[in-house]
C-alpha positions in Angstrom: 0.0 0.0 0.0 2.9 2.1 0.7 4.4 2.3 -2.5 0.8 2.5 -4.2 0.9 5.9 -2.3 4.3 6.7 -3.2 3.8 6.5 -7.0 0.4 8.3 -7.7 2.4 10.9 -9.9 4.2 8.3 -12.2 0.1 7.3 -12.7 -0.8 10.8 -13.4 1.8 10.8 -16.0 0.7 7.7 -17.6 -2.4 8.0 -17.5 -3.4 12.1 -17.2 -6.4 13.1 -19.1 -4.6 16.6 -20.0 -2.5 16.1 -22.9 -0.6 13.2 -24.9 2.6 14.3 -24.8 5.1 14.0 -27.6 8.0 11.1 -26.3 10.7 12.1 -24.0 9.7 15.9 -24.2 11.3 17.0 -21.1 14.8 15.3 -21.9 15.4 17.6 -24.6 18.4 20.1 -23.6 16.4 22.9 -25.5 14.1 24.9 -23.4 12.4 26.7 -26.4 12.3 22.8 -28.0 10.5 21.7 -24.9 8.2 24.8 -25.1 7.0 24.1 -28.5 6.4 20.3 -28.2 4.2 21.3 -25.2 2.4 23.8 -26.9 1.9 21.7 -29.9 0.6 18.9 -27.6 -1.7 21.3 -26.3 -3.1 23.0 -29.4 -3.9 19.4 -30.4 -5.4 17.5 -27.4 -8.9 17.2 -27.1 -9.0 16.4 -23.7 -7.9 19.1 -21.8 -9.9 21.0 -19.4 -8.5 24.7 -19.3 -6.7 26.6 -21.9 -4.4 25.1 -23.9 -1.5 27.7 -22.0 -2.5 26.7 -18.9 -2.5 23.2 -19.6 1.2 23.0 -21.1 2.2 25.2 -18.2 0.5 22.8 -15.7 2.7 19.4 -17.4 5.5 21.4 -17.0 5.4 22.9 -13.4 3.7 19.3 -12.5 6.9 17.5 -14.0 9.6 19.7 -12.4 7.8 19.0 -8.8 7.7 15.3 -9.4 11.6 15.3 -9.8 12.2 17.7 -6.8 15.3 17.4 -5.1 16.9 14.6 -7.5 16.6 17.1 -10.2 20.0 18.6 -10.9 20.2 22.3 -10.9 21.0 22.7 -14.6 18.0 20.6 -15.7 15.6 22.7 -13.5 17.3 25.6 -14.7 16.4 24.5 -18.3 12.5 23.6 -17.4 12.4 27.6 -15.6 13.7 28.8 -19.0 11.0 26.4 -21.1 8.4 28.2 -18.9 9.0 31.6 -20.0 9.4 30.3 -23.0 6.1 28.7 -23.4 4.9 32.4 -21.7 6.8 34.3 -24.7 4.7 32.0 -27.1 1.3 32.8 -26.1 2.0 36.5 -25.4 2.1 36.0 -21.2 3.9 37.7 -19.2 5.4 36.2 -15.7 3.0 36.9 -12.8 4.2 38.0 -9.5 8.0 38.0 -11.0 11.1 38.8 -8.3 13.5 41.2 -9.6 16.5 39.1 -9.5 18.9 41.3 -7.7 18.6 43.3 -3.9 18.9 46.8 -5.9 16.1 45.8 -7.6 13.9 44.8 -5.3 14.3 47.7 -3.3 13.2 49.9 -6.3 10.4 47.8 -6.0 9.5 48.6 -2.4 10.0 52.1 -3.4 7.6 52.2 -6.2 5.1 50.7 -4.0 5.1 52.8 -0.7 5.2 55.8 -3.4 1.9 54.5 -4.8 0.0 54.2 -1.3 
């Protein structure tokens, strides 16, 4: 019963009512590759219950927390780059983005005292 527990997301993957995705998808070392094959897989599936962005976007965060902590910083850093890739494609833009640096950040906090 234990490991019937343990495994529910290798099920999901197998067996997910979202999208049929194209073989090996997330081994590819191209994040704009993997970003294409998921919107492709997308466009075309008929199942899917949600927009065909949010489902892509949903495989992908869904895959990179199934790895967690085995996954190697390089590959996770590739899947964060397919992401706002897949984003550039349908026009998104990242919600509730960091600024990447402290400067920036406190700009930030700046900008948003100034506004209240």
């Amino acid at each position: 019963m234990a490991t019937t527990r343990k495994r529910w997301s290798g099920k999901v993957t197998r067996e997910s009512n979202a999208l049929d995705l194209e073989p090996d998808v997330f081994k590819n070392r191209s994040a704009r590759a993997i970003a294409l094959s998921l919107r492709r897989s997308a466009e075309r599936s008929t199942r899917k219950k949600t927009s065909p962005f949010r489902s892509a976007m949903s495989m992908l965060t869904f895959y990179e927390n199934r790895a967690g902590k085995n996954l190697p910083a390089p590959r996770r850093a590739v899947l964060d780059q397919a992401k706002d890739e897949l984003r550039a494609l349908y026009g998104r833009e990242r919600q509730n983005a960091r600024p990447a640096t402290k400067s920036a950040r406190k700009t930030r906090k700046k900008k948003s005292a100034s506004r209240k």
